[in-house]
VMD Tcl script that builds the backbone (N, CA, C; Angstrom):
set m [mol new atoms 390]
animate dup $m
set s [atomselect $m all]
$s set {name element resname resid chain x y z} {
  {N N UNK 1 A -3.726 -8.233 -19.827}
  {CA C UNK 1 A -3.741 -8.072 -18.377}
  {C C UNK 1 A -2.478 -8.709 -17.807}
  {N N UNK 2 A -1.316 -8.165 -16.991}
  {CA C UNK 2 A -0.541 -8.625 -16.418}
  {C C UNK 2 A -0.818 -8.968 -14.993}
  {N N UNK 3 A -1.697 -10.984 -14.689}
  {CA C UNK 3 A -1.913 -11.485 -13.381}
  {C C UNK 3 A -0.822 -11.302 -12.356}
  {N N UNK 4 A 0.524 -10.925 -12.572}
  {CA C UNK 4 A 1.184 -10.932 -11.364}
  {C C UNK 4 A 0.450 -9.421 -10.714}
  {N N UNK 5 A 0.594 -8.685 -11.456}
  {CA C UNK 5 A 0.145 -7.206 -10.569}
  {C C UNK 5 A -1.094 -7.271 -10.120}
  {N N UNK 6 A -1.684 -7.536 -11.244}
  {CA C UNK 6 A -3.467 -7.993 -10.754}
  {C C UNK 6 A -3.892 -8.872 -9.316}
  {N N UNK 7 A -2.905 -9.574 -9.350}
  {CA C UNK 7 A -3.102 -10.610 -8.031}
  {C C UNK 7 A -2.601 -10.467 -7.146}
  {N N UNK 8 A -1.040 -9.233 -7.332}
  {CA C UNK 8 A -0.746 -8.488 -6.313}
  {C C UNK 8 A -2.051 -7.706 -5.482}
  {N N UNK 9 A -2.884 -6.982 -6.276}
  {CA C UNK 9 A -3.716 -6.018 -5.717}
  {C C UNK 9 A -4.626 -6.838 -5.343}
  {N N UNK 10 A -5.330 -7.792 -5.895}
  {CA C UNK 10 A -5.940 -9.156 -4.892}
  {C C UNK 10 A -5.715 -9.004 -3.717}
  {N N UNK 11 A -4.347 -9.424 -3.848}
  {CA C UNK 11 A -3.512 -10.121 -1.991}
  {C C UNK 11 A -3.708 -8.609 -1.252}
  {N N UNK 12 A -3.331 -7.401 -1.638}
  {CA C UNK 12 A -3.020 -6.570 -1.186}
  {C C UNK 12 A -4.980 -5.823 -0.649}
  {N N UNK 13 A -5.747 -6.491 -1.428}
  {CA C UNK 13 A -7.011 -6.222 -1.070}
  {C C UNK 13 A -7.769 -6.733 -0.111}
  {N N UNK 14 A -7.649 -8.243 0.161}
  {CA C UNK 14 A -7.997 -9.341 0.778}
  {C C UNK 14 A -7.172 -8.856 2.403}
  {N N UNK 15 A -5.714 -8.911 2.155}
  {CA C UNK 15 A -5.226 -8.593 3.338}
  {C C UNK 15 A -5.504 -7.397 4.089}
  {N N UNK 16 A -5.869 -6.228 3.460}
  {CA C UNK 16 A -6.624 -4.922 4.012}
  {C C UNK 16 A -7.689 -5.562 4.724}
  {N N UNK 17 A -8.449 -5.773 3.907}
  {CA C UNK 17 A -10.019 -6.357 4.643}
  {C C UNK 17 A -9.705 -7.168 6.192}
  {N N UNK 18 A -8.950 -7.905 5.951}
  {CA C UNK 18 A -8.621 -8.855 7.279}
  {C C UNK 18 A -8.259 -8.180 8.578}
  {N N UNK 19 A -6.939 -7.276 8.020}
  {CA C UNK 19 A -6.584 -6.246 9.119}
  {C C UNK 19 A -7.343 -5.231 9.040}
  {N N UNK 20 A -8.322 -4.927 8.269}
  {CA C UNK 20 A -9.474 -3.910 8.405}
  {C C UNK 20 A -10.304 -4.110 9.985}
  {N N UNK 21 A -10.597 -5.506 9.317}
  {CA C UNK 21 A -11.609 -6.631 10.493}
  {C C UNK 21 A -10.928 -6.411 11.925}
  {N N UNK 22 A -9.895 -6.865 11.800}
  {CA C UNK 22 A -8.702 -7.542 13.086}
  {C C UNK 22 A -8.648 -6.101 13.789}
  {N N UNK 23 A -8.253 -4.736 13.056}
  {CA C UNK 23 A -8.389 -3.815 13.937}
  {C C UNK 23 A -9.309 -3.188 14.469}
  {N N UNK 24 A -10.767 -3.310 13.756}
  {CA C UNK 24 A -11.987 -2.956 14.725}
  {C C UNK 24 A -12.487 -3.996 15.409}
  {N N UNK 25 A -12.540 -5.109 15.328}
  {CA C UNK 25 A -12.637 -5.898 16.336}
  {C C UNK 25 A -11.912 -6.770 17.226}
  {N N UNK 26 A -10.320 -6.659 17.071}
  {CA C UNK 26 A -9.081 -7.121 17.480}
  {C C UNK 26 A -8.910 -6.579 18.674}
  {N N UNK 27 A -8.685 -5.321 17.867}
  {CA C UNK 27 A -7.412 -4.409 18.772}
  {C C UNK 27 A -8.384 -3.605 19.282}
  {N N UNK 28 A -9.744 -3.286 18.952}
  {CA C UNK 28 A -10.054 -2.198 19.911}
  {C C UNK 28 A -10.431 -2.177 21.526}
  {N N UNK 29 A -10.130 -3.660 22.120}
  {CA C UNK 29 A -10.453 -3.341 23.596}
  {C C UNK 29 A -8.551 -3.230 23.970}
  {N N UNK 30 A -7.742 -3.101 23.378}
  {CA C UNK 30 A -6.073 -3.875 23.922}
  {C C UNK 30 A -5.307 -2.273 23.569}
  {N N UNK 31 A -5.654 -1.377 22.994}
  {CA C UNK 31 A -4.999 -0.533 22.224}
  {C C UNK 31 A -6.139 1.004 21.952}
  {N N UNK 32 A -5.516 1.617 22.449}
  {CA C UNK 32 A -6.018 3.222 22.625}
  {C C UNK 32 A -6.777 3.460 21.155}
  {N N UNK 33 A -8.092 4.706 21.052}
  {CA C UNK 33 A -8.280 5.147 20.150}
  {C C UNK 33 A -7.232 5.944 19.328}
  {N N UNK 34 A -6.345 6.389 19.430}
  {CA C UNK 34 A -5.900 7.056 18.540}
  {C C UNK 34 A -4.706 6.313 17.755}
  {N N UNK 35 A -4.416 4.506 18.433}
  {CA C UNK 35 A -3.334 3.840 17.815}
  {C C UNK 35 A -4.042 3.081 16.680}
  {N N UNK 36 A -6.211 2.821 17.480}
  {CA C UNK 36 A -7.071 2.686 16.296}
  {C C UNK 36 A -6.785 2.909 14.975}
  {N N UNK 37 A -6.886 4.524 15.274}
  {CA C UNK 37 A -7.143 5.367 13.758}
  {C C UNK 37 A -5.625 5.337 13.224}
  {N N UNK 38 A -4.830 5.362 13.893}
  {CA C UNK 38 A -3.551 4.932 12.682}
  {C C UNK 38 A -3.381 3.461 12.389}
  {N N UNK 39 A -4.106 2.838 12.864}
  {CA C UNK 39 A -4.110 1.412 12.054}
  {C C UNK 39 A -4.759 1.309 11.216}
  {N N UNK 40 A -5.981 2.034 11.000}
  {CA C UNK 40 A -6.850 2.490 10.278}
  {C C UNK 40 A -6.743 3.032 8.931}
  {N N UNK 41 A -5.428 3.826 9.555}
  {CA C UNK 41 A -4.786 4.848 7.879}
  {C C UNK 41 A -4.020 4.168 7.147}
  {N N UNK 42 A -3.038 2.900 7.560}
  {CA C UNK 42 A -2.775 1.771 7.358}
  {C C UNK 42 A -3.715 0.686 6.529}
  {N N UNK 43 A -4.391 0.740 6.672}
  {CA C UNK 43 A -5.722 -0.455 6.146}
  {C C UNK 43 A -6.081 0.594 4.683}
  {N N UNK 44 A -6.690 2.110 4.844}
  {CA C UNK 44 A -7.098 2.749 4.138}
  {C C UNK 44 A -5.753 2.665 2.825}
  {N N UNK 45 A -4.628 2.996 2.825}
  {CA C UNK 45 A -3.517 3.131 2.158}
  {C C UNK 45 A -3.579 2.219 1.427}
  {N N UNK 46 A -3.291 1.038 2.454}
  {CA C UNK 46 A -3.105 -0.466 1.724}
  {C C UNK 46 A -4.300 -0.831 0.397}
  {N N UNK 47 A -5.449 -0.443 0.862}
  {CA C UNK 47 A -7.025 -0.645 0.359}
  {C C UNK 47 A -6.664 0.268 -0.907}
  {N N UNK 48 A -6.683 1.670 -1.288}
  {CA C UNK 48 A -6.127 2.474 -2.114}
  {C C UNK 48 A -5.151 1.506 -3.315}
  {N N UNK 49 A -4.160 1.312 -2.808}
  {CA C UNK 49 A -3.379 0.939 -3.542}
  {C C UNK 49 A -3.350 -0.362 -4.119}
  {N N UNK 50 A -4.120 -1.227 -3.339}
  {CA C UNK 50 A -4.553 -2.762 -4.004}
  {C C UNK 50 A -5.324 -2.174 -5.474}
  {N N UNK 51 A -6.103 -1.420 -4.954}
  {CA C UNK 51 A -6.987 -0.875 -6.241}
  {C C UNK 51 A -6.384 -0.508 -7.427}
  {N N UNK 52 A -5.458 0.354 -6.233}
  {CA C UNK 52 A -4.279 0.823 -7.989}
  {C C UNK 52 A -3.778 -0.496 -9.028}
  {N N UNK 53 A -3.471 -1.364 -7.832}
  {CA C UNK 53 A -2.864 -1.560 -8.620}
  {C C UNK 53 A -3.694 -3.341 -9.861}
  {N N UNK 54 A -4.482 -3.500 -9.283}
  {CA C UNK 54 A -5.879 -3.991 -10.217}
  {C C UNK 54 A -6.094 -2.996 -11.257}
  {N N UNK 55 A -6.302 -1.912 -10.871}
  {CA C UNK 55 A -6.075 -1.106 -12.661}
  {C C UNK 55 A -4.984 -0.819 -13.139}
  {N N UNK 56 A -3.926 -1.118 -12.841}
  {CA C UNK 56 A -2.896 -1.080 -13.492}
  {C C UNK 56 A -2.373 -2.198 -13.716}
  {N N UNK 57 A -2.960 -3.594 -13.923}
  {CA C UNK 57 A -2.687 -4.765 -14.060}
  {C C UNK 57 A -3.654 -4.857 -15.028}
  {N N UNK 58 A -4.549 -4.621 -15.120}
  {CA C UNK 58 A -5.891 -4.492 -16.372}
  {C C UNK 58 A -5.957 -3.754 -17.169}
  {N N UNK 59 A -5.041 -2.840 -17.110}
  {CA C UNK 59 A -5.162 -1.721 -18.163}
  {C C UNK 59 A -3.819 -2.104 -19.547}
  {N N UNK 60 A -4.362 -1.913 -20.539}
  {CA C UNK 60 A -3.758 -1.721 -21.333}
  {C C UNK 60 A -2.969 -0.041 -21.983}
  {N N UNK 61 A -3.157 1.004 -21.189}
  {CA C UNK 61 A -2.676 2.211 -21.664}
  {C C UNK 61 A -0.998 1.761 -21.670}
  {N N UNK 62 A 0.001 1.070 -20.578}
  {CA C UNK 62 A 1.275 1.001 -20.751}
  {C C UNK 62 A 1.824 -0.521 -20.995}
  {N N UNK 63 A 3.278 -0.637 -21.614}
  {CA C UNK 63 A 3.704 -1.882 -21.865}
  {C C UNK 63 A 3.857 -2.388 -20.385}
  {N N UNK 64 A 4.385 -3.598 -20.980}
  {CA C UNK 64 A 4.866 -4.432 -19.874}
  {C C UNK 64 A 5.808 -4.214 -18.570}
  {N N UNK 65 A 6.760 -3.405 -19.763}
  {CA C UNK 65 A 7.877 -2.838 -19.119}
  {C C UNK 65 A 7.613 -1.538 -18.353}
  {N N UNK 66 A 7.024 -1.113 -18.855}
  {CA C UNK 66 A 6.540 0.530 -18.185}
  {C C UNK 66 A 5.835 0.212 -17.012}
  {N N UNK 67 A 5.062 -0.826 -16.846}
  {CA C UNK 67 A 4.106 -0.967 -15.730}
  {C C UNK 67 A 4.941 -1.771 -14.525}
  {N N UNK 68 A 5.891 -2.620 -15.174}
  {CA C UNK 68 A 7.020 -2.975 -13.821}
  {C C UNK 68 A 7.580 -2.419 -13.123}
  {N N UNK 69 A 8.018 -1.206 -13.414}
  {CA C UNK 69 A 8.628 0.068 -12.410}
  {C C UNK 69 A 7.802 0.722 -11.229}
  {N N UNK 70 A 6.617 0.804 -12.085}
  {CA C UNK 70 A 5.232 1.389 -11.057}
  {C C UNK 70 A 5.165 0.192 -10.109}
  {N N UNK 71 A 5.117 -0.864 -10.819}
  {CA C UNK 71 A 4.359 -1.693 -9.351}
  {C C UNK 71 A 5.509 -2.213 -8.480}
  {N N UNK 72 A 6.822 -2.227 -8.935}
  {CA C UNK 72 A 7.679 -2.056 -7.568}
  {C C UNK 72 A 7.895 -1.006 -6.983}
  {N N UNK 73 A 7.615 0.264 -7.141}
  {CA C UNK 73 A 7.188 1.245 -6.581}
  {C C UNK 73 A 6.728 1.017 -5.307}
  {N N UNK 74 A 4.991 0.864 -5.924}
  {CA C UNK 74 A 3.964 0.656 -5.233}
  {C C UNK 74 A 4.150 -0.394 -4.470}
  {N N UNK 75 A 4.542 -1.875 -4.847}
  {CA C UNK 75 A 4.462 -2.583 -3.616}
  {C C UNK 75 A 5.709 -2.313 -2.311}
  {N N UNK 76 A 6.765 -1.423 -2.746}
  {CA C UNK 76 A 7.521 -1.739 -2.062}
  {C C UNK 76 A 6.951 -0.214 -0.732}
  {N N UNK 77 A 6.374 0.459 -1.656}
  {CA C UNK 77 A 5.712 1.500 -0.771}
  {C C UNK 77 A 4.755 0.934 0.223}
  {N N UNK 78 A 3.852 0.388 -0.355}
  {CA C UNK 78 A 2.551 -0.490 0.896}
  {C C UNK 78 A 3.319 -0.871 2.008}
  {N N UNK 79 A 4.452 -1.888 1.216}
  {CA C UNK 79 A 5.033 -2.619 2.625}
  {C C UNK 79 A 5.435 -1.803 3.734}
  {N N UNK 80 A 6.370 -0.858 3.243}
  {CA C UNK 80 A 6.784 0.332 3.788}
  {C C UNK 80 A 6.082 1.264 4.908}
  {N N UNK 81 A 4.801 1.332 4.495}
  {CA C UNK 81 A 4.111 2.515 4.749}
  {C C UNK 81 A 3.239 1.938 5.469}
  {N N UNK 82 A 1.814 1.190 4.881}
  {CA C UNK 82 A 1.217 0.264 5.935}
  {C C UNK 82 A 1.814 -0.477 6.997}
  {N N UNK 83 A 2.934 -1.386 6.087}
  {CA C UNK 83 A 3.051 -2.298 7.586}
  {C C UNK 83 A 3.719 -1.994 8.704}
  {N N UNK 84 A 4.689 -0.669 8.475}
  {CA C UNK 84 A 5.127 -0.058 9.129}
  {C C UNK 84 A 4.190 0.650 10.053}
  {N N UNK 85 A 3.426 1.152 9.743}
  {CA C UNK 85 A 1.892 2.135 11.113}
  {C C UNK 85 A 1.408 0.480 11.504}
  {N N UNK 86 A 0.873 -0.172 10.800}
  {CA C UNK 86 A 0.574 -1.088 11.731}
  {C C UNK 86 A 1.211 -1.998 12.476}
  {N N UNK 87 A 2.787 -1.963 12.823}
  {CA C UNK 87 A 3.033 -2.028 13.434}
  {C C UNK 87 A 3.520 -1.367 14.537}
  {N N UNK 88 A 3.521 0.109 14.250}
  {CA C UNK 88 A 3.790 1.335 15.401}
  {C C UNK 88 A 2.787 1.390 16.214}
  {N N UNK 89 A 1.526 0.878 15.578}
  {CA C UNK 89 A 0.215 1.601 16.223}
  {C C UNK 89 A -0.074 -0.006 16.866}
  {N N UNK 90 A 0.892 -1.035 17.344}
  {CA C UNK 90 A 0.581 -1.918 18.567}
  {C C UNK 90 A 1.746 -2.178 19.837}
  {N N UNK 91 A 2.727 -1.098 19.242}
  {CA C UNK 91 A 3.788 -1.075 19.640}
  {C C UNK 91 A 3.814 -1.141 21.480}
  {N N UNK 92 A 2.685 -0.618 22.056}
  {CA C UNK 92 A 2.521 -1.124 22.938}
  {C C UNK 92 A 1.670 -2.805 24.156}
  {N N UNK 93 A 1.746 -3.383 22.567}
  {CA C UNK 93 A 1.604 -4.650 22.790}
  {C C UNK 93 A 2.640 -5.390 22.632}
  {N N UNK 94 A 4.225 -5.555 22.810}
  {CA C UNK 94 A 4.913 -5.893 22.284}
  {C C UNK 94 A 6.282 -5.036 23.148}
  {N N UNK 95 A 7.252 -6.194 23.589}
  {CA C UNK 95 A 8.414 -5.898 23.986}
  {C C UNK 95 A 9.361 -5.019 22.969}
  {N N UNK 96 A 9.054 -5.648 21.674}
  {CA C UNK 96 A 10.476 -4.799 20.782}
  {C C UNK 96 A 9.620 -3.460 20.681}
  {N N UNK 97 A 10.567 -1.991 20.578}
  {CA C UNK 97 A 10.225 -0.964 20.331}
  {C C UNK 97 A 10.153 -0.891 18.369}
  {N N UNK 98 A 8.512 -0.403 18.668}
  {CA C UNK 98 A 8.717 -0.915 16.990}
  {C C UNK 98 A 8.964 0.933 16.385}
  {N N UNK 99 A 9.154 1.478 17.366}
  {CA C UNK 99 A 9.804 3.377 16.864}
  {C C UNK 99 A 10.515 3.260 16.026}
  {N N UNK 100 A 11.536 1.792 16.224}
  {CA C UNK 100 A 13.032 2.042 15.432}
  {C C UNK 100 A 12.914 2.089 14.313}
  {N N UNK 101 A 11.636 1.818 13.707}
  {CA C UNK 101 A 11.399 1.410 12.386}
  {C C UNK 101 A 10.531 2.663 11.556}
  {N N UNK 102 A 10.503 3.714 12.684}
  {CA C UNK 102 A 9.492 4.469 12.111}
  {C C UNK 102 A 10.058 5.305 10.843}
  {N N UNK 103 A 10.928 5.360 10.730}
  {CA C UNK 103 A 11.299 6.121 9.205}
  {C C UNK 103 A 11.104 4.920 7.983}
  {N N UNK 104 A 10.652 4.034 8.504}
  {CA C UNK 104 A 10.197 3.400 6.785}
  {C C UNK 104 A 8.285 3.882 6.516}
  {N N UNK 105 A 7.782 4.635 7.563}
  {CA C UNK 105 A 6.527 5.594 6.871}
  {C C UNK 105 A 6.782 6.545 6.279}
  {N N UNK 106 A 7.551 7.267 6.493}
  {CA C UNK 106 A 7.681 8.567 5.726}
  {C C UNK 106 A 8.636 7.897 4.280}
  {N N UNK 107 A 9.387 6.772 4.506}
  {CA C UNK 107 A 9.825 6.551 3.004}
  {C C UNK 107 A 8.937 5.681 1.861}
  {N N UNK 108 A 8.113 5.182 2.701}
  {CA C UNK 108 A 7.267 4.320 2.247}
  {C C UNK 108 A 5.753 5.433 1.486}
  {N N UNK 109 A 5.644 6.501 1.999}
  {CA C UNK 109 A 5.143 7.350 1.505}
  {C C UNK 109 A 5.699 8.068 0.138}
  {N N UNK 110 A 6.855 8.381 0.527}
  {CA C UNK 110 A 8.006 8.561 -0.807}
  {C C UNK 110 A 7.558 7.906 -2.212}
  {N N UNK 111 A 7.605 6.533 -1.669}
  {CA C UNK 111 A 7.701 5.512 -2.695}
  {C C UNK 111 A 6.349 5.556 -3.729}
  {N N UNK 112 A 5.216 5.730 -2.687}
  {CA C UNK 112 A 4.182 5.743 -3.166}
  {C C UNK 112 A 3.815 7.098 -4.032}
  {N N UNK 113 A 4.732 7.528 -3.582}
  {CA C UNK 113 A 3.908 9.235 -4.197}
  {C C UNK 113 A 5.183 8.737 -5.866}
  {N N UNK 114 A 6.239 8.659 -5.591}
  {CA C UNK 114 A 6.808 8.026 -7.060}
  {C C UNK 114 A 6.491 7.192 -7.809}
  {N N UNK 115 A 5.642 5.931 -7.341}
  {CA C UNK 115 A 4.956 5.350 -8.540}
  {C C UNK 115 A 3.364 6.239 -8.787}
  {N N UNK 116 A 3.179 7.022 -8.564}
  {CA C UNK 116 A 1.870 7.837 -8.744}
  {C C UNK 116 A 2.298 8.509 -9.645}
  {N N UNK 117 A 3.229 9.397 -9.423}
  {CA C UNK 117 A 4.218 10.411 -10.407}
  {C C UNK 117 A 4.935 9.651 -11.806}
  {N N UNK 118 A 5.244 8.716 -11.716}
  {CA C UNK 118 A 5.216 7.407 -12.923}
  {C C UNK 118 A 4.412 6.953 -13.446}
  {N N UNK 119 A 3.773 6.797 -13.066}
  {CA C UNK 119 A 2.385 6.335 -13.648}
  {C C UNK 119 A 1.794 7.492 -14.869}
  {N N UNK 120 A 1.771 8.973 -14.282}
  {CA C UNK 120 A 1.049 9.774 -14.848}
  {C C UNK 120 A 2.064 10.432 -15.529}
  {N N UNK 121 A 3.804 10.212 -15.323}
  {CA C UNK 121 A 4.080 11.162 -16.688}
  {C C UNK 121 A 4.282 9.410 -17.722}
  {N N UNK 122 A 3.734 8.438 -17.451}
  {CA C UNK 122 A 4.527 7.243 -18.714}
  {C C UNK 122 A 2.748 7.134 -19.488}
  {N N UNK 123 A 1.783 7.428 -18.481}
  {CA C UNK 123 A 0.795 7.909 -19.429}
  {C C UNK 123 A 0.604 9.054 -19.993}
  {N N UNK 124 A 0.879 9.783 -19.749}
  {CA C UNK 124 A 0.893 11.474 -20.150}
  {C C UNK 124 A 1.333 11.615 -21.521}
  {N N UNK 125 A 2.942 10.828 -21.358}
  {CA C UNK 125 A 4.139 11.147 -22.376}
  {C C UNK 125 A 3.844 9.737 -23.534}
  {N N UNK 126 A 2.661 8.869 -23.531}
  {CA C UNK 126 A 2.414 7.748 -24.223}
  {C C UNK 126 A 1.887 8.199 -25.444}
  {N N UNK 127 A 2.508 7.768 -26.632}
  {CA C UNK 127 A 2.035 8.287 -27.965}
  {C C UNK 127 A 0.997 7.589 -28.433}
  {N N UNK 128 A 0.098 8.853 -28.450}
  {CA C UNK 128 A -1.463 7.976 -29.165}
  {C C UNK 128 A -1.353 7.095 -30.228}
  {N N UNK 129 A -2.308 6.031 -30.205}
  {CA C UNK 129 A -2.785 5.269 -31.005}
  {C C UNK 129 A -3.573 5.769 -32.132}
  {N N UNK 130 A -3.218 4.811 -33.347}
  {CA C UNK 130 A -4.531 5.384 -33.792}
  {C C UNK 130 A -5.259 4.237 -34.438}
}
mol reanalyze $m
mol bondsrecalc $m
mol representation Tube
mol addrep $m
């Protein structure tokens, strides 16, 4: 089991839950339903990918090395992608325009869809055991 990734998806699980919490009972009297539900898709993403990446910290199908590429992938995607909507979707709580930042969702999506796509050709292309 490699604990750095494993405890990545910990942190990355724990912190969903919190801002899970914080946005249905935070933000929903301060902030419109529909900035809700994209904080929401934010929490969901983040939640997803903690998971991933707990099985991909527990799993033994790839080396060490193979599984380091994926999870900077992946974390650099979460950051990207979640924290980026959740911070668009309070943007009207807040003097700085957080728009400027909005192209790190769509790259942060990128990212994520490439450690997904890594993942499944470094297992795919992994020579059986026997």
């Amino acid at each position: 089991m490699n604990k750095t990734i494993f405890g990545t998806g910990i942190f990355f699980g724990l912190t969903a839950v919190l801002l899970g919490a914080f946005g249905a009972h935070g933000l929903e009297k301060i902030i419109d339903t529909k900035a809700i539900g994209t904080f929401e898709t934010g929490v969901k993403y983040q939640m997803y990918h903690a998971l991933f990446l707990m099985v991909l910290g527990a799993s033994n199908l790839l080396g060490k090395e193979r599984k380091k590429i994926i999870y900077y992938f992946i974390v650099a995607g979460v950051v990207c992608f979640s924290f980026s909507i959740y911070l668009l979707s309070i943007n009207e709580l807040s003097s700085f325009n957080f728009k400027k930042i909005a192209l790190l969702t769509p790259l942060g999506g990128v990212l994520l869809i490439i450690g997904w796509i890594l993942l499944g050709i470094r297992v795919l292309n992994q020579k059986p055991s026997n």
